[in-house]
C-alpha positions as CSV (number, residue, x, y, z in Angstrom):
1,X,108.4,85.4,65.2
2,X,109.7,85.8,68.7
3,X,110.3,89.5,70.5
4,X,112.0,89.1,73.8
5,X,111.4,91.9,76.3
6,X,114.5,93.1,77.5
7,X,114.7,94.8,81.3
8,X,118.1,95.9,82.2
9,X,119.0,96.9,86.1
10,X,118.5,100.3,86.9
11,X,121.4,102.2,86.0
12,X,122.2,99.6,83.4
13,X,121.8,99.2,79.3
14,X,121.7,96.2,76.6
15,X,125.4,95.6,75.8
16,X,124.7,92.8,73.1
17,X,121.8,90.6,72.0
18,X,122.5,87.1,71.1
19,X,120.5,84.1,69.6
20,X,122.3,80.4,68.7
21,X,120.6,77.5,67.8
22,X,121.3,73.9,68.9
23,X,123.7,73.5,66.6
24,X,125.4,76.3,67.8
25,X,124.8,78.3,64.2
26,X,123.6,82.4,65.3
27,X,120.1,83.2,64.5
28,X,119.7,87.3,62.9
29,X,118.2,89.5,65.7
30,X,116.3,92.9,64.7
31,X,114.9,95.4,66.7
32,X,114.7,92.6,69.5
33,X,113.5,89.7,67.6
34,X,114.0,86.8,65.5
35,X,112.5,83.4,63.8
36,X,112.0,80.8,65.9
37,X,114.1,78.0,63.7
38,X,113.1,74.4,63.8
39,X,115.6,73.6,66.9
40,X,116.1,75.2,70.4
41,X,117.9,78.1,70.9
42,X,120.1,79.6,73.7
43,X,119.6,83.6,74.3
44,X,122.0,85.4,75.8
45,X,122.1,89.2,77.2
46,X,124.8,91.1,78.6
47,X,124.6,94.9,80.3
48,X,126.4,97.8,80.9
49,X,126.4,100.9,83.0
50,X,124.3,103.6,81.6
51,X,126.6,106.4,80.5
52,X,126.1,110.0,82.4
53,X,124.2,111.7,79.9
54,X,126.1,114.8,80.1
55,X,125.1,117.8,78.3
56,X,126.8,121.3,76.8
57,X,125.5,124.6,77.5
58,X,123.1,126.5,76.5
59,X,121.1,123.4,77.4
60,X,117.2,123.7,77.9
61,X,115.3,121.1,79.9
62,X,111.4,120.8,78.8
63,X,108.7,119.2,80.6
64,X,105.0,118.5,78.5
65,X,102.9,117.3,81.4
66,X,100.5,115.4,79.2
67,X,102.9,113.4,77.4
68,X,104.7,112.7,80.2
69,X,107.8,114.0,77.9
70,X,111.1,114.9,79.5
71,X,114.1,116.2,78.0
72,X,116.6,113.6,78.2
73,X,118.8,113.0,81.2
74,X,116.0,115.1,83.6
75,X,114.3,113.3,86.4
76,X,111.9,113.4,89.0
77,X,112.1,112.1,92.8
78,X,108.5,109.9,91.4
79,X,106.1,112.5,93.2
80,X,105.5,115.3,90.4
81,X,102.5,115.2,89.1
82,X,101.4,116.4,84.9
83,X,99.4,119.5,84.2
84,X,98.5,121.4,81.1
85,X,102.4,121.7,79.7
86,X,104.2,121.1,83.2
87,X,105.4,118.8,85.7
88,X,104.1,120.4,88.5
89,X,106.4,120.0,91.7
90,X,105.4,120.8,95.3
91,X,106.8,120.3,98.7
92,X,109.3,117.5,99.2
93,X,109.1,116.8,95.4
94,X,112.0,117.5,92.9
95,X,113.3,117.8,89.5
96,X,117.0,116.7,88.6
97,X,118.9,118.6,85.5
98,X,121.6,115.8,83.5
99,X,125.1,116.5,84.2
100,X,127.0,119.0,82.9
101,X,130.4,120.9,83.3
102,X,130.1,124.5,84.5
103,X,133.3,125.2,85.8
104,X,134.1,126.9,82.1
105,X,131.9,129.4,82.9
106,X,132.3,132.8,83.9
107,X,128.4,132.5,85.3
108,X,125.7,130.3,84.4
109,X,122.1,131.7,83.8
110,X,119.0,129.9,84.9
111,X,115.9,131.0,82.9
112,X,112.8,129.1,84.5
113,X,109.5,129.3,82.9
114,X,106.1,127.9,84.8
115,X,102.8,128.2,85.8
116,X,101.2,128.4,89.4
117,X,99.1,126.1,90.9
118,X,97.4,126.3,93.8
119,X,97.4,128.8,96.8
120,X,100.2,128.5,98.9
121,X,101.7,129.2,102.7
122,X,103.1,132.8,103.3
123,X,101.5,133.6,99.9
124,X,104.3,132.2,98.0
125,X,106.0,128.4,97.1
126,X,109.8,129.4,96.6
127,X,111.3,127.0,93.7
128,X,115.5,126.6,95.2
129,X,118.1,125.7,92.5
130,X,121.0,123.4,94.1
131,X,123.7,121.9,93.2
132,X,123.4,118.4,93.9
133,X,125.0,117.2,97.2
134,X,126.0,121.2,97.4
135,X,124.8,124.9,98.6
136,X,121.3,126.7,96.8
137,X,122.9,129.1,93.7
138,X,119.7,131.1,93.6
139,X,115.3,131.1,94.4
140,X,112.4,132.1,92.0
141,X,109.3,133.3,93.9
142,X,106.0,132.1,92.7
143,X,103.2,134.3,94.3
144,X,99.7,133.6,94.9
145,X,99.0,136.5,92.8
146,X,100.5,135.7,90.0
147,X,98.6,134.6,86.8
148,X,99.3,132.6,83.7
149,X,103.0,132.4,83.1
150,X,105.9,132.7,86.2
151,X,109.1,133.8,84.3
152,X,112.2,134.4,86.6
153,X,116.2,134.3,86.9
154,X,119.0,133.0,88.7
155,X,122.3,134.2,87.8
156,X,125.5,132.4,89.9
157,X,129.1,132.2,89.5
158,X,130.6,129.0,89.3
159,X,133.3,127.5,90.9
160,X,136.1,125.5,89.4
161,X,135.8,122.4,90.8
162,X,132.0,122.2,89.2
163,X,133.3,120.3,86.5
164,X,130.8,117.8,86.5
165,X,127.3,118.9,88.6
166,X,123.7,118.3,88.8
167,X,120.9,121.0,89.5
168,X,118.4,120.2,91.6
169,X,114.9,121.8,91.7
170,X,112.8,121.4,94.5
171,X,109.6,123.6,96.2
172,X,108.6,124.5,99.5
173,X,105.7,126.0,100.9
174,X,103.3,124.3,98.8
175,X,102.6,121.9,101.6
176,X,100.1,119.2,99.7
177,X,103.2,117.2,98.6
178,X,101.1,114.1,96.3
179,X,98.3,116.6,94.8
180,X,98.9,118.9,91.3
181,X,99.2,121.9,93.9
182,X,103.0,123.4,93.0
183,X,104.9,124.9,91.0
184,X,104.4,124.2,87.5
185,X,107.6,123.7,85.5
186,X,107.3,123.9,82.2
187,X,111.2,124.4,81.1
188,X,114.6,125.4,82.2
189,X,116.9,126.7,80.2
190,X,120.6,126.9,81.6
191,X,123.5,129.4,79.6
192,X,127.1,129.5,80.7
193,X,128.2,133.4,80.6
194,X,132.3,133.3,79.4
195,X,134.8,135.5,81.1
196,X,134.4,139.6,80.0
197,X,137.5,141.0,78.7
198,X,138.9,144.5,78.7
199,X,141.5,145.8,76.7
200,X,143.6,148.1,78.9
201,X,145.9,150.9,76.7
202,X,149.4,150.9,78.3
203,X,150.9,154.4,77.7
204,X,154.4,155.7,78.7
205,X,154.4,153.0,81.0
206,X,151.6,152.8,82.9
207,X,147.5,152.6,82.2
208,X,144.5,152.9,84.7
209,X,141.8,151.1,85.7
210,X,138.6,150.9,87.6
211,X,136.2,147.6,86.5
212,X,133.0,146.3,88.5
213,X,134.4,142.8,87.8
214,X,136.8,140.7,89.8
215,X,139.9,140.3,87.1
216,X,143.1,138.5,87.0
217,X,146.5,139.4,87.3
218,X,148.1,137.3,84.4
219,X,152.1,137.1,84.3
220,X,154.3,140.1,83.4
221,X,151.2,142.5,85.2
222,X,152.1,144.7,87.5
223,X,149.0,146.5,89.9
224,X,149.7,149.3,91.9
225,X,146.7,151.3,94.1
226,X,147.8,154.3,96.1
227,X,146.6,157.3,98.4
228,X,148.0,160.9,98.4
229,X,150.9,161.8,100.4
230,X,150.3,165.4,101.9
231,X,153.7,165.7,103.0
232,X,155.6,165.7,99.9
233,X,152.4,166.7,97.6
234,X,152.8,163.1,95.6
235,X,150.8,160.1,95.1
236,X,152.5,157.0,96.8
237,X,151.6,153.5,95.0
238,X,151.9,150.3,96.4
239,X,151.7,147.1,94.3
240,X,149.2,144.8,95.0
241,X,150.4,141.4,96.4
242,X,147.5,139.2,94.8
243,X,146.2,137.1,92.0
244,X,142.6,138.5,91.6
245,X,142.1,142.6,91.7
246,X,138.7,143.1,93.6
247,X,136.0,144.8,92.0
248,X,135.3,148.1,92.0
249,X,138.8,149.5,92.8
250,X,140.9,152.0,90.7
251,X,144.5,150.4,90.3
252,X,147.4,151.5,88.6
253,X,148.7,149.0,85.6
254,X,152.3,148.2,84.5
255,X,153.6,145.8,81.8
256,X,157.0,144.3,82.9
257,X,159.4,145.7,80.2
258,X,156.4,147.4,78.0
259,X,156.5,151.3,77.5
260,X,153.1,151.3,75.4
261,X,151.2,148.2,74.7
262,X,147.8,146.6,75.2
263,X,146.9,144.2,77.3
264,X,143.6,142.0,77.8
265,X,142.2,141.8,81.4
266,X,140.2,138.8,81.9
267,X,137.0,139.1,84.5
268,X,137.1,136.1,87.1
269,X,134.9,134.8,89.3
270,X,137.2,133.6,91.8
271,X,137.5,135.9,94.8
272,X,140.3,138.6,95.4
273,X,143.3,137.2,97.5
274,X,145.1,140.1,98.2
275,X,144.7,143.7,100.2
276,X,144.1,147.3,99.2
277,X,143.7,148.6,102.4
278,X,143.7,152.2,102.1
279,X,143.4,153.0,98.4
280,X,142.1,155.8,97.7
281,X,141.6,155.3,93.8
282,X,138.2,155.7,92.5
283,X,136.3,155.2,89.3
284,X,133.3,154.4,87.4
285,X,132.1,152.2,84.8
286,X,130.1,155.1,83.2
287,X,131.5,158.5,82.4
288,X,131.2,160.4,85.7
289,X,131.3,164.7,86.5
290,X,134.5,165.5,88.8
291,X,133.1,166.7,91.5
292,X,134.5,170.4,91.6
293,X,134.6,170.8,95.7
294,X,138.4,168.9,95.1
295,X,141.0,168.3,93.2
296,X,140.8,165.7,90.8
297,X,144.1,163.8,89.5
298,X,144.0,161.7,86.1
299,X,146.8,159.8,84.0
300,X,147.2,161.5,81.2
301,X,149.0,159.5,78.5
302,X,150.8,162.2,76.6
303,X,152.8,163.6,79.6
304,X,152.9,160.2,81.4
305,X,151.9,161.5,84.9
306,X,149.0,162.3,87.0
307,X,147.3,165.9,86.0
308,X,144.8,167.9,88.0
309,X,141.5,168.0,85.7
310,X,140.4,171.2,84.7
311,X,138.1,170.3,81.9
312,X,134.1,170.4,81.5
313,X,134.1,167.3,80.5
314,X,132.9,163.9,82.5
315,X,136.0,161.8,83.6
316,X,135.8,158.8,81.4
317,X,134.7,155.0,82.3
318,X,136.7,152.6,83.6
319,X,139.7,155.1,84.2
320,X,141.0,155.3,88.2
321,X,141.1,158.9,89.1
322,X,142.1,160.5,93.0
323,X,140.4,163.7,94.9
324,X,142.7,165.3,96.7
325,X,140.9,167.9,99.2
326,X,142.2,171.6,100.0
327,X,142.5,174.4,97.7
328,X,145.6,174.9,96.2
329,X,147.3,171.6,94.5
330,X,149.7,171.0,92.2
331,X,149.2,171.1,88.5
332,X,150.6,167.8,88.2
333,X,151.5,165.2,90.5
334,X,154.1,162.8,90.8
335,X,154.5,158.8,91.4
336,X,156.3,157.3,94.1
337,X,156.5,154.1,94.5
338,X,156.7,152.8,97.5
339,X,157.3,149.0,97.3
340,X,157.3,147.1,95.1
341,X,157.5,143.2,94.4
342,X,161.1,143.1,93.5
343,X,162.1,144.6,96.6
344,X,162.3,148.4,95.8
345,X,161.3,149.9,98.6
346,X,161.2,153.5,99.8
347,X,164.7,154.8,98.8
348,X,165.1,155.8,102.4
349,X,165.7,152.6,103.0
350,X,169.1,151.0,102.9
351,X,168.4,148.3,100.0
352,X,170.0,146.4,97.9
353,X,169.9,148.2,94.5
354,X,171.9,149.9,91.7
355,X,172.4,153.2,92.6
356,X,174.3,156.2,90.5
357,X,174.9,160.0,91.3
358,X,173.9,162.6,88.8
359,X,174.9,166.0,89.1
360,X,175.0,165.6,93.1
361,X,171.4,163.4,92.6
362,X,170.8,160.4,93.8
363,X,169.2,158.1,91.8
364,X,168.3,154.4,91.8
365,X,168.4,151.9,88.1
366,X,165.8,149.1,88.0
367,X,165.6,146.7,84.8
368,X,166.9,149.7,83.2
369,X,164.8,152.1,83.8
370,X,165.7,155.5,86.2
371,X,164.1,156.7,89.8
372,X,164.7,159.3,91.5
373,X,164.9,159.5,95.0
374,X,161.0,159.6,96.0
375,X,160.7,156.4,93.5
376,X,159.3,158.9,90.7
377,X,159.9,157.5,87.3
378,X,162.7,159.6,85.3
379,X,163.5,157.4,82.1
């Protein structure tokens, strides 16, 4: 019996195995080898590129030292030494994660367990996370005082063009690069986060909302934010002109063509792309006590406008509220918007819209709904 050794290029696996005899009849190959027939034979190889190993989240990357076992698709730069249950990594020496596709992800959580070895300069070796021919996401600190087990976390957002990446780990400031003095790695475990959602209650038109999440604008939204106007004792809106509402602003919500409906708002990490300069909206994602030195306005859904609140009771989360200062304040306050996307703007101005007199009012129809003259929703 005959075994061949096969050793493919790096980079490169067996494609197909073959064994003909002299008179060109094949000879059964299993597992590498075969019977030597009474005639020569001709053995031919042929290679291919090693497929990406490419993996799908929550993926978990382990490393037993002894048994110089790694999960599939991890490598080192050659320089890690093995220790108790860890590959133990120190300056100038790595550890590569497979490739993966993170660019689904709302954020992607790195879990890193370990074990310290050695003492180390400025009493700590730092283990950076990196995207591979890109920026650090996130360090884990490994003291000299710390015993036994290192546990730590990196939370990042991903971007979308990280649909197809490589994390690096590599150490610094454990300076005997070549020696088992590092950080001891003994797995990784990486979880993609998907997208929060909220759902929002549209009522008699409009909702509010404050979120400590980036979230986008999907089609047929409308987002107002607003400050008070002194002068005619009002809240002027203005509709946001971008895709992505920053965090931690109270906005104003409309559906296009929607009295009352609900509508799912989708957290994002992309960044916001458009201005709220001025907005003087807040909120909270816990319930929060009005702070009794001002005036406080809330939506209320049953009368559709913005009501001073009078109650005991904590303003609820997530809902965008305004403190107006002074003493005496309307009971209620009314909407104006301002401008708008479709090119309503302050009825002052000379614009073109439909316009139709009421009992010596003036009031302006947009998609067929009724304004009065200070932009204030009428039917």
């Amino acid at each position: 019996e005959i075994e061949l050794v096969i050793a493919p290029a790096s980079g490169y696996i067996l494609n197909e195995l073959t064994v003909v005899g002299e008179d060109e009849s094949p000879i059964a190959v299993a597992d590498n080898k075969f019977t030597m027939p009474a005639q020569a034979v001709t053995v031919s190889a042929t290679f291919k590129e090693k497929p990406a190993v490419v993996v799908e989240l929550p993926h978990t990357g382990t490393f037993n030292g002894k048994d110089e076992d790694y999960t599939e698709g991890w490598t080192t730069n050659g320089t890690g030494k093995k220790r108790d249950d860890c590959i133990v990594i120190g300056s100038g020496e790595n550890l590569t994660s497979p490739q993966m596709n993170l660019s689904g992800y709302y954020q992607v959580v790195i879990t890193f367990t370990g074990r310290r070895y050695g003492s180390f300069d400025d009493s700590k070796a730092v283990v950076d996370a990196s995207i591979v021919g890109g920026s650090s996401v996130g360090t884990i600190d490994i003291t000299n005082g710390s015993v036994g087990t290192v546990d730590g976390n990196i939370t990042f957002y991903p971007t979308v063009d990280m649909t197809a990446v490589k994390l690096v780990f590599s150490c610094t400031n454990a300076t005997k690069a070549g020696s088992d003095q590092g950080a001891g790695i003994g797995s990784i475990t990486i979880t993609g986060v998907t997208a929060p959602t909220y759902e929002l209650t549209i009522t008699k038109d409009f909702g509010t909302m404050y979120w400590d999440k980036n979230w986008t604008v999907e089609p047929g939204v409308e987002v107002y934010y607003g400050n008070w106007n002194e002068a005619l004792g009002c809240i002027d809106l203005y509709q946001y002109n971008g895709s992505v509402v920053p965090a931690n602003e109270g906005v104003i919500v409309r559906l296009e063509g929607a009295g009352s409906a609900t509508t799912t708002l989708t957290a994002t990490s992309a960044e916001a792309d458009g201005s709220m300069v001025g907005n003087e909206f807040k909120g909270s994602v816990t319930p929060i006590a009005r702070n009794t030195e001002v005036n406080t306005y809330v939506y209320s859904k049953s009368q559709g406008a913005f009501v001073r609140y009078v109650g005991d009771g904590d303003i609820p989360a997530n809902r965008a509220y305004m403190e107006v200062a002074g003493g005496a304040a309307p009971a209620s306050a009314r909407m104006r918007i301002v401008n708008a996307a479709t090119g309503v703007e302050n009825t002052n101005m000379n614009v073109n819209v439909n316009k139709v007199m009421i009992d010596g009012q003036l009031y302006i129809v947009r998609e067929g709904k009724m304004y009065n003259v200070q932009g204030a929703l009428v039917k």
